[in-house]
C-alpha positions in Angstrom: -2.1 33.2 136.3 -0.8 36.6 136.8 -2.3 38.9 138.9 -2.9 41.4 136.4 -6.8 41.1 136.3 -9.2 44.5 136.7 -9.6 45.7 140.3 -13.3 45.5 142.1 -13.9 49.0 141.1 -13.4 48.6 137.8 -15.6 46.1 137.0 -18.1 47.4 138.9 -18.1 50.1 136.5 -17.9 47.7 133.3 -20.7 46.6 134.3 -22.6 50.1 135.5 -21.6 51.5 132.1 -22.8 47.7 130.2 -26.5 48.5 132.4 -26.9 51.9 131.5 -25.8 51.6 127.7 -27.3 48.2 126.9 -25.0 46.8 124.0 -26.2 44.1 122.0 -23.0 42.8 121.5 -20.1 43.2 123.3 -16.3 42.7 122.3 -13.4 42.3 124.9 -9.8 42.3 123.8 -8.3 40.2 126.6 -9.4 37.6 128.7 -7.1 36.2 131.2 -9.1 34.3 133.4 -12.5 36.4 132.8 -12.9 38.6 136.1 -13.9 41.7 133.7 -15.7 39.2 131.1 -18.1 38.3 134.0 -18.7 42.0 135.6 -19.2 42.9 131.3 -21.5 39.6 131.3 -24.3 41.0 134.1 -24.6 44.1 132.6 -25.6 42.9 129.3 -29.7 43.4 128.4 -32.0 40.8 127.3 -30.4 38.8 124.0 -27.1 40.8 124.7 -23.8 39.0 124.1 -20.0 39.2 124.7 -17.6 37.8 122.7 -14.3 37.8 124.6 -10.6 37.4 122.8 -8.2 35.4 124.1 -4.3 34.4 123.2 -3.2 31.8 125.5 -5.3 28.7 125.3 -5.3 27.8 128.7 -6.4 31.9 130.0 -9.4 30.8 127.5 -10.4 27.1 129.3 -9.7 28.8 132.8 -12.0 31.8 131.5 -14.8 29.1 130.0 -14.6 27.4 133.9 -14.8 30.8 135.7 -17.9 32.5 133.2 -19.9 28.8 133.9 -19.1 29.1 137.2 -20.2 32.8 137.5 -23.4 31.7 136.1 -23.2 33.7 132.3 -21.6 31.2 130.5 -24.3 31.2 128.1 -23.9 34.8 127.2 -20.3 34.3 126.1 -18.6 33.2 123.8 -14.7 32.6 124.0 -12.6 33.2 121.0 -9.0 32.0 121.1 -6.4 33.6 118.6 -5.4 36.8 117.9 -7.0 39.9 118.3 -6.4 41.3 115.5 -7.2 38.9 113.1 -10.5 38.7 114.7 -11.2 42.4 114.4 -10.4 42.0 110.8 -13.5 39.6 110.1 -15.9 41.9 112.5 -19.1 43.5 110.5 -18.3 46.9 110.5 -20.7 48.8 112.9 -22.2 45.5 114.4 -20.7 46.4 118.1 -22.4 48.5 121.3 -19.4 48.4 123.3 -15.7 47.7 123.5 -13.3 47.0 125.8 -9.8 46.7 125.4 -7.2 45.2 128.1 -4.8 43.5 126.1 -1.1 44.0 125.3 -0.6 47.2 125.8 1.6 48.1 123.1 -1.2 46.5 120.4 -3.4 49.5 122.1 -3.3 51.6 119.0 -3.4 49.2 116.1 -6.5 47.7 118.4 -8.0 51.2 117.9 -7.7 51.2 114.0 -9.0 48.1 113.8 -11.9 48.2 116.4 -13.1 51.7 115.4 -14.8 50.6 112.3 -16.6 47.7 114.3 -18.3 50.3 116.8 -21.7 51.7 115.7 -22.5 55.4 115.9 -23.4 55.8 119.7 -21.2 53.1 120.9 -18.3 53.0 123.6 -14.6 51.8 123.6 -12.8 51.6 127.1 -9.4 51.0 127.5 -8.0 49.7 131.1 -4.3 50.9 132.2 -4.8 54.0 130.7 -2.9 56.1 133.7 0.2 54.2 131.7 1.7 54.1 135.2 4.5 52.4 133.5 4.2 49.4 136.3 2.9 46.0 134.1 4.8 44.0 136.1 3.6 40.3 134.5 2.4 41.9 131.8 5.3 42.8 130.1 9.6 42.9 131.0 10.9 45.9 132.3 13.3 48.0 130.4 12.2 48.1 126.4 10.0 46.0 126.2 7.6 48.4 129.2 8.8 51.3 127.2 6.7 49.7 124.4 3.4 49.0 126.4 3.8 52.8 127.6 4.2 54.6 123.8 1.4 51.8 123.1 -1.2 53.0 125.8 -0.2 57.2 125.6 -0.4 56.3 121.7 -3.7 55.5 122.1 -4.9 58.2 124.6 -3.0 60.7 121.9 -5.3 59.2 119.1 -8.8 58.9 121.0 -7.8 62.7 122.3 -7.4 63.9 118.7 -10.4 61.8 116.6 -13.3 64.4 115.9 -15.8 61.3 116.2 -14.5 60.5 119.8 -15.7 62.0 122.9 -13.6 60.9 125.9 -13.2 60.8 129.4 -10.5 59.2 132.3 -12.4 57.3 134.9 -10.6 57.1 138.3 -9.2 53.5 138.4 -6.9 51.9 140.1 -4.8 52.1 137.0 -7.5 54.5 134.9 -10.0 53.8 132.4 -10.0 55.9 129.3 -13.6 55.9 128.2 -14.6 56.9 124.3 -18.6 57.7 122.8 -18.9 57.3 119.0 -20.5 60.5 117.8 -22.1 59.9 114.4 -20.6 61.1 111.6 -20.4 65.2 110.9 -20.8 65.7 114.7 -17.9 67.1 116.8 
């Protein structure tokens, strides 16, 4: 597996901001091997639950083997596909909290789609959201980095500019960007 996971700090603070907002349900974009899953996993409160999307197959069964082994296992579920199909099928306003750490070129079409899935009061968090421009293992240099980059500032432009967003950079190794739903007519 590529060494593209969150760093300690990062999921310490997943799980700080998954304490001190108590979601019932949880969605992560992005697995990998379940580092953040886990972190996201002993914040939840009481009944709380993650659900946790995954691509690759085998990220998912290493993730299913790390969340057991972490002891939350039972608080996650593991869904393996594509993101955004899933999103697609959510109950509009069903989720507390979101956190996206994905392809980073999918960043804005994760944002339409997740948007509608987050209830009034709820948070999105996007990791890499410095857009550095270094995903080494997450992506090839040259275009296909460019991509990930416009994906990620795309994103930050968009949460920046939404009148129902209220946003913030955490300091990261590589930044989180970190968004409240406001209910509607509230800016």
């Amino acid at each position: 597996m590529p060494t593209i996971q969150i760093d300690d700090n990062a999921g310490r603070l997943l799980q700080l901001l998954t304490m001190v907002h108590a979601p019932r349900l949880v969605i992560e974009i992005g697995t990998l091997f379940g580092y953040s899953t886990i972190y996201i996993a002993r914040g939840l409160p009481p009944g709380g639950r993650i659900i946790t999307l995954e691509v690759d197959p085998i990220a998912a069964g290493l993730a299913r083997q790390n969340v057991d082994a972490a002891g939350v296992g039972d608080l996650v579920d593991i869904v393996v596909g594509d993101a955004a199909d899933y999103l697609t099928t959510a109950e509009p306003e069903s989720v507390g909290m979101l956190f996206i750490d994905a392809d980073k070129k999918s960043y804005p079409t994760y944002l339409k789609l997740a948007f509608p899935l987050l209830e009034a009061g709820g948070l999105m968090i996007a990791d890499d959201a410095f857009a550095s421009g270094d995903f080494a293992g997450e992506a090839e240099q040259g275009e296909a980095g460019d991509r990930e980059i416009k994906g990620i500032c795309g994103y930050a432009r968009a949460v920046g500019r939404s009148p129902r967003l209220f946003s913030a950079f955490a300091g990261t190794e590589h930044g989180m960007l970190i968004s409240y739903k406001q209910k509607a007519g509230i800016s």
